[in-house]
Backbone bond lengths (Angstrom), bond angles and torsions (degrees), N, CA, C in turn:
res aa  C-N    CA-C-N  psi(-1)  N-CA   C-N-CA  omega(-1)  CA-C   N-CA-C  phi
1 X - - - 1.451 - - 1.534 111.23 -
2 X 1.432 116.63 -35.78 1.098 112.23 170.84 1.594 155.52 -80.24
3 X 1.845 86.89 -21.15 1.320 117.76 143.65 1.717 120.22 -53.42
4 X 1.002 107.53 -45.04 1.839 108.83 160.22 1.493 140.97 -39.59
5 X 1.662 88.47 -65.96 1.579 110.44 156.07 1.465 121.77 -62.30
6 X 1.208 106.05 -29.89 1.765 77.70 161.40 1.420 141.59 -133.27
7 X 1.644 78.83 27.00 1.767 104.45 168.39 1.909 95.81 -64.00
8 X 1.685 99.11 -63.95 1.612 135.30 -164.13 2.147 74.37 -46.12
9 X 1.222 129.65 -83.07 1.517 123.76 -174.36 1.258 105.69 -37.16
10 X 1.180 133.25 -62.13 1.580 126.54 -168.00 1.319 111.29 -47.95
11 X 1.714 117.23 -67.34 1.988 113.26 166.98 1.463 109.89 -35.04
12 X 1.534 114.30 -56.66 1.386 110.66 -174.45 1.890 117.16 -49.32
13 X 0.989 108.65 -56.24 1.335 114.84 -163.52 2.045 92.97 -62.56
14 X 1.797 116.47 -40.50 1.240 95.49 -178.51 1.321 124.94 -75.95
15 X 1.304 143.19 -18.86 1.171 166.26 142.02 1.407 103.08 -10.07
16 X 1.544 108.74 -83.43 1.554 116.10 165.68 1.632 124.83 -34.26
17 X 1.467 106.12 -62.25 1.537 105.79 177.86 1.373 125.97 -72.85
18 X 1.705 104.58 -4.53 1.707 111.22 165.34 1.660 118.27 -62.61
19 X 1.377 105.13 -29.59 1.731 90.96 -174.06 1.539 117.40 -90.19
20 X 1.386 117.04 6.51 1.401 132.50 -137.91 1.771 82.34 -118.48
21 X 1.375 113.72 104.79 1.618 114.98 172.81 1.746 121.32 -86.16
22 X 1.728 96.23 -8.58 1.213 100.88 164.42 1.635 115.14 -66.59
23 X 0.955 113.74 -19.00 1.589 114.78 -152.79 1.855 98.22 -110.13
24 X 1.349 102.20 -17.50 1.426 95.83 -145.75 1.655 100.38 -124.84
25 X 1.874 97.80 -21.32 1.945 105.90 167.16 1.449 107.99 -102.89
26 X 1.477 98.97 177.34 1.746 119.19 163.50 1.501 88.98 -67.15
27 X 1.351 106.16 174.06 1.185 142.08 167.00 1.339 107.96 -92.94
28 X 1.613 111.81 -34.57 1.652 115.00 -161.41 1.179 97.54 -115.00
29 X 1.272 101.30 -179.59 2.025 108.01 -170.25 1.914 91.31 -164.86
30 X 1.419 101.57 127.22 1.376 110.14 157.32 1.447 129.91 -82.10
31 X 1.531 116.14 123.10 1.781 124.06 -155.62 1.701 94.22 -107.57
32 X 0.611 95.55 123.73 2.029 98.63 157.78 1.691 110.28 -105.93
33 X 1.405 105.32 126.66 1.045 100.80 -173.55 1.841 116.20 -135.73
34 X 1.070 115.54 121.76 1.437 151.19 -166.71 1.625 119.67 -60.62
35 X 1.461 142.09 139.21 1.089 124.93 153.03 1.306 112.71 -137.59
36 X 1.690 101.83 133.14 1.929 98.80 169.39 1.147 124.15 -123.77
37 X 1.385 125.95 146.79 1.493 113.83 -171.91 1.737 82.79 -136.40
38 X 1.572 104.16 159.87 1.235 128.27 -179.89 2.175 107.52 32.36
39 X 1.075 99.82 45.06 1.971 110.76 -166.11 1.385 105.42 44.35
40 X 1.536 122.82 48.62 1.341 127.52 144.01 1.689 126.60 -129.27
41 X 1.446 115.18 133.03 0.902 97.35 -173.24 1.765 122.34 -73.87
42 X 1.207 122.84 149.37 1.744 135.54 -177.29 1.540 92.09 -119.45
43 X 1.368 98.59 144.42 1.125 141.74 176.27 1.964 116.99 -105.19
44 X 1.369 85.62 154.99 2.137 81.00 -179.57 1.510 131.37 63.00
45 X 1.646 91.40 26.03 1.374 97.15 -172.98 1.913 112.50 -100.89
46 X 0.990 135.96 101.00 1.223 144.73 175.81 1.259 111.26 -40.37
47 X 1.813 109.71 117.60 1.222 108.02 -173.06 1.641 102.10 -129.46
48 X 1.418 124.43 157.74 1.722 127.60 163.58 1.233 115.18 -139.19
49 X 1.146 106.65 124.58 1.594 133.55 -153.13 1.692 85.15 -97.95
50 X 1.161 100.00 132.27 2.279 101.89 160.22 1.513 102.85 -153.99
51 X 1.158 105.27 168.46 1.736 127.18 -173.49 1.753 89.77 -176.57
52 X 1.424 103.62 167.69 1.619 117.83 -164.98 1.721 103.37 -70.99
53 X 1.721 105.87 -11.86 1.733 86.87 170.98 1.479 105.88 -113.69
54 X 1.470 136.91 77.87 1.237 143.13 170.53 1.637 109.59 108.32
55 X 1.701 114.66 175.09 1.552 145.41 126.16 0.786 149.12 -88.23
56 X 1.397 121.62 133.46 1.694 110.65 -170.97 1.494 101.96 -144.94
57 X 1.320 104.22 148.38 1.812 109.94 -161.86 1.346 101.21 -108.74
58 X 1.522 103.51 150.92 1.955 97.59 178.11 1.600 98.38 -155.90
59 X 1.235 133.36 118.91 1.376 118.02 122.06 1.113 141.89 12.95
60 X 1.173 132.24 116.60 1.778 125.79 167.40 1.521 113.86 -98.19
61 X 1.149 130.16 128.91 1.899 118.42 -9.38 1.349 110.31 -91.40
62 X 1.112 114.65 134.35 1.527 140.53 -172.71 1.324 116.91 -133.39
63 X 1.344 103.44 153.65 1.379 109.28 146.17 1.727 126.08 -117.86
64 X 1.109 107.56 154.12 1.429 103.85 179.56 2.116 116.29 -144.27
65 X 1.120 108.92 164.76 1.135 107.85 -171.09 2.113 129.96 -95.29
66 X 0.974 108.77 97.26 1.592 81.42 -175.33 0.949 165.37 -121.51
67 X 1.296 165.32 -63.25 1.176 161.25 37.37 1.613 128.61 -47.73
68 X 1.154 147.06 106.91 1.031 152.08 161.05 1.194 125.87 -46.28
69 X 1.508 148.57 116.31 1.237 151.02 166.20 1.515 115.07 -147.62
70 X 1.872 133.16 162.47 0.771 151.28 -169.18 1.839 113.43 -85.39
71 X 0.818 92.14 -2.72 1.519 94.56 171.28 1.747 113.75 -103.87
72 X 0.765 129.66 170.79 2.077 140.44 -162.75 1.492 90.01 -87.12
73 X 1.395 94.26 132.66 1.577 127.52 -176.48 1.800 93.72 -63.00
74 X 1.358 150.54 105.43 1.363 122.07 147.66 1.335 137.87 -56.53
75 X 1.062 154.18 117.95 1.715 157.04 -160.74 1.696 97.92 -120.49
76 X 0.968 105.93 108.07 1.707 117.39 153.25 1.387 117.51 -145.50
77 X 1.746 84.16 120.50 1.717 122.17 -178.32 1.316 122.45 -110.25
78 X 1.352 107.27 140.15 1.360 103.94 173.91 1.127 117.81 168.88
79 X 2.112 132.66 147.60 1.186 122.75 -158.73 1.451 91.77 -147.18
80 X 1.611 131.87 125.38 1.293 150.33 130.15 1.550 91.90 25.91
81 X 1.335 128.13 127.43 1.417 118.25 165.12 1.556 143.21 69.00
82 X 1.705 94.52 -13.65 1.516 102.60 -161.87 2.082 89.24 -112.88
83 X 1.715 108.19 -58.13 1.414 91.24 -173.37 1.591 85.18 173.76
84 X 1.578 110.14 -163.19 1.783 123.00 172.17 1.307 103.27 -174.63
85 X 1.503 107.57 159.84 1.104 135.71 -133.02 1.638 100.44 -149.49
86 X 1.137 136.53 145.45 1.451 157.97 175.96 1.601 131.92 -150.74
87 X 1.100 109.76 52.02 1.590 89.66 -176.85 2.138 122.25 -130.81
88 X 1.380 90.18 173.14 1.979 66.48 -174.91 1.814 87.20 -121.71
89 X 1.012 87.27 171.80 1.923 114.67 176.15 1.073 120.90 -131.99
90 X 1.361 106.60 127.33 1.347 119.14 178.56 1.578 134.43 -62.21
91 X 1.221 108.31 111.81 1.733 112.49 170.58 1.904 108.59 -49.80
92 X 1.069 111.68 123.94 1.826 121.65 176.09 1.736 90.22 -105.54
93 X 1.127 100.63 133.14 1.753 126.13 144.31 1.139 139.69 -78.13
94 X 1.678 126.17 84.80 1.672 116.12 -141.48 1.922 104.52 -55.59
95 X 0.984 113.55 167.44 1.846 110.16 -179.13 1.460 88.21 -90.59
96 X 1.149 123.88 -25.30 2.313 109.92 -157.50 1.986 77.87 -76.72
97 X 1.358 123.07 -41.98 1.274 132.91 -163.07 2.264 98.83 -47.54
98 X 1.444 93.78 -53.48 1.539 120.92 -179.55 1.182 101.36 -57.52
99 X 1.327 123.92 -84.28 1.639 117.05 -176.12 1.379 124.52 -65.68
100 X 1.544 125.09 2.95 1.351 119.43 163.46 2.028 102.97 -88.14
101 X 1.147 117.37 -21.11 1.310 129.74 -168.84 1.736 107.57 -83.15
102 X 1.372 112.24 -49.79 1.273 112.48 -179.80 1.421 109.13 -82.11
103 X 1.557 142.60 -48.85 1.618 146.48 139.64 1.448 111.56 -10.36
104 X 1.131 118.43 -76.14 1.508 117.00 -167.72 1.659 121.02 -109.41
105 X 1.283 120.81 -1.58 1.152 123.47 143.59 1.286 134.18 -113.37
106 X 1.255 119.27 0.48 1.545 133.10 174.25 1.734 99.58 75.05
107 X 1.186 116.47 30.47 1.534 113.83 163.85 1.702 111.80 84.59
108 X 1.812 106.35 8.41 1.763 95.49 166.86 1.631 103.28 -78.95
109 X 1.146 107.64 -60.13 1.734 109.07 171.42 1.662 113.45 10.55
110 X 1.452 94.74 -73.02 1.634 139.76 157.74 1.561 92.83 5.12
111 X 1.632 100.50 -97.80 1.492 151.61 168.48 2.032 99.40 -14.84
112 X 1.462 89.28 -71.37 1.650 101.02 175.06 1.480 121.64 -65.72
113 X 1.451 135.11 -34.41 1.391 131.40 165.33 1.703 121.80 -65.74
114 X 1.552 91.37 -35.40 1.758 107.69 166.92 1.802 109.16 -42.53
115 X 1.738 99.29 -68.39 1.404 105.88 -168.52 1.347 121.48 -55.67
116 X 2.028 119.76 -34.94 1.362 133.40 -170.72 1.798 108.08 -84.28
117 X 1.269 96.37 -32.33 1.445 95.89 -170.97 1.502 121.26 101.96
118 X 1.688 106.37 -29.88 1.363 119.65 152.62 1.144 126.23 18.27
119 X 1.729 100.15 -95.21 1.407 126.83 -175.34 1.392 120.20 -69.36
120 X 1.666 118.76 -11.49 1.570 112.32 162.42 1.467 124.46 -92.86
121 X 0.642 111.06 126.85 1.863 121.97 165.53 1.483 125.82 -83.57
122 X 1.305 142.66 143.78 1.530 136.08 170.56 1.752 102.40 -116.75
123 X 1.597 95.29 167.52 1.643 84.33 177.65 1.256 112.51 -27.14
124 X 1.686 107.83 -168.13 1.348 141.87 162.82 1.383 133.22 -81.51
125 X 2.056 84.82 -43.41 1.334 114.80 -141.85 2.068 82.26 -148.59
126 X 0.862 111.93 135.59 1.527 122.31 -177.09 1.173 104.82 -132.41
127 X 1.530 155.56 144.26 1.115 146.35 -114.10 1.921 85.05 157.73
128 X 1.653 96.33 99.53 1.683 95.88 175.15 1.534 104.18 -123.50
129 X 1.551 108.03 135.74 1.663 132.50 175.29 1.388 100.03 -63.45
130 X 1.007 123.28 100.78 1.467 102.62 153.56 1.565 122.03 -104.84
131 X 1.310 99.72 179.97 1.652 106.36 -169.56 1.266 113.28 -136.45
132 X 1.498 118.80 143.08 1.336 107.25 -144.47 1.483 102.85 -96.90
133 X 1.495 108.00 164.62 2.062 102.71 176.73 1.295 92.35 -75.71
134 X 1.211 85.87 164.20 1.639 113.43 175.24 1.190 133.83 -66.93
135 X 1.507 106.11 -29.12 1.966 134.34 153.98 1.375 91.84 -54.32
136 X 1.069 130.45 -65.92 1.492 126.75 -163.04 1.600 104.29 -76.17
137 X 0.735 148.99 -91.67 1.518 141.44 174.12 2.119 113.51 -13.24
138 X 1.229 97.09 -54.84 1.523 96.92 172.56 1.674 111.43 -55.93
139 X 1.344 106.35 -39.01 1.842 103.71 179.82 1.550 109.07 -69.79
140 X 1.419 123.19 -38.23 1.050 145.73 -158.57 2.334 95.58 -76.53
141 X 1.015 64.26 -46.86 1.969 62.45 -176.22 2.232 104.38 -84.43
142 X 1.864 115.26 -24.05 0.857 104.04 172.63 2.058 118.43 -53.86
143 X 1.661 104.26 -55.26 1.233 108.63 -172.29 1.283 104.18 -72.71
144 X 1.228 134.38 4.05 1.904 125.62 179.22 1.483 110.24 -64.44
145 X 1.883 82.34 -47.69 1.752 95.98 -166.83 1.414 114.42 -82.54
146 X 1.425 117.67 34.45 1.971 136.29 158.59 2.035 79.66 69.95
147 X 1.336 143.49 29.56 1.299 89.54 163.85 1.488 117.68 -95.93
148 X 1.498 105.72 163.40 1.391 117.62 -161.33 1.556 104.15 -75.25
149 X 1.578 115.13 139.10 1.572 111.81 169.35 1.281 103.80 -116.27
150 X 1.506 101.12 114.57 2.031 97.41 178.10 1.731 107.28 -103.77
């Protein structure tokens, strides 16, 4: 009988901690992150990643490591001569994450992946537009038009 009871507790207790991504993900998530200028990709472009739990700096193309949270990834890139970059990314909330959270915890789960960051994910793969300086674009349109530099 007692072997029963706490078989019947053991499912129970995993059941519960299945919808709960605090309990059950990283906190962190590895980003690779991308740069293109004029639809080519560039390399060596200095980038800083932030969200409300830290920064973290990377290289293009890189990878880097991070903190996870529910608020938009910030990305600002950019290199001396080449161009810059500004943009944020959106934190996603997986749905299997949602319906194991609202099902078997009645939606505190919810509450707790919100606060850790847990339960959100960002891309994989981050992929930033940049735009070029104006030094660089002015050189770029000087040598188009063939004139000669002696």
């Amino acid at each position: 009988m007692r072997s029963t009871i706490h078989r019947a507790a053991l499912c129970t207790a995993c059941l519960l901690l299945a919808g709960c991504a605090t309990i059950t993900d990283s906190s962190q998530q590895e980003i690779e992150v991308r740069s293109v200028l004029d639809h080519r990709e560039v390399g060596g472009i200095g980038c800083v990643l932030s969200n409300k739990n830290g920064r973290w700096f990377v290289n293009t193309p890189g990878r880097v490591l991070i903190r996870k949270s529910n608020d938009n990834l910030n990305v600002d890139c950019g290199k001396a001569g080449v161009g810059s970059s500004v943009e944020a990314v959106a934190s996603q909330y997986g749905y299997g994450k949602m319906i194991g959270n609202a099902v078997i915890s009645g939606g505190l789960g919810y509450y707790l992946d919100r606060r850790s960051g847990a339960g959100f994910d960002y891309p994989a793969v981050v992929t930033i537009l940049m735009h070029a300086d104006k030094d660089a674009a002015d050189m770029a349109r000087v040598t188009e038009t063939g004139s000669a530099i002696y």
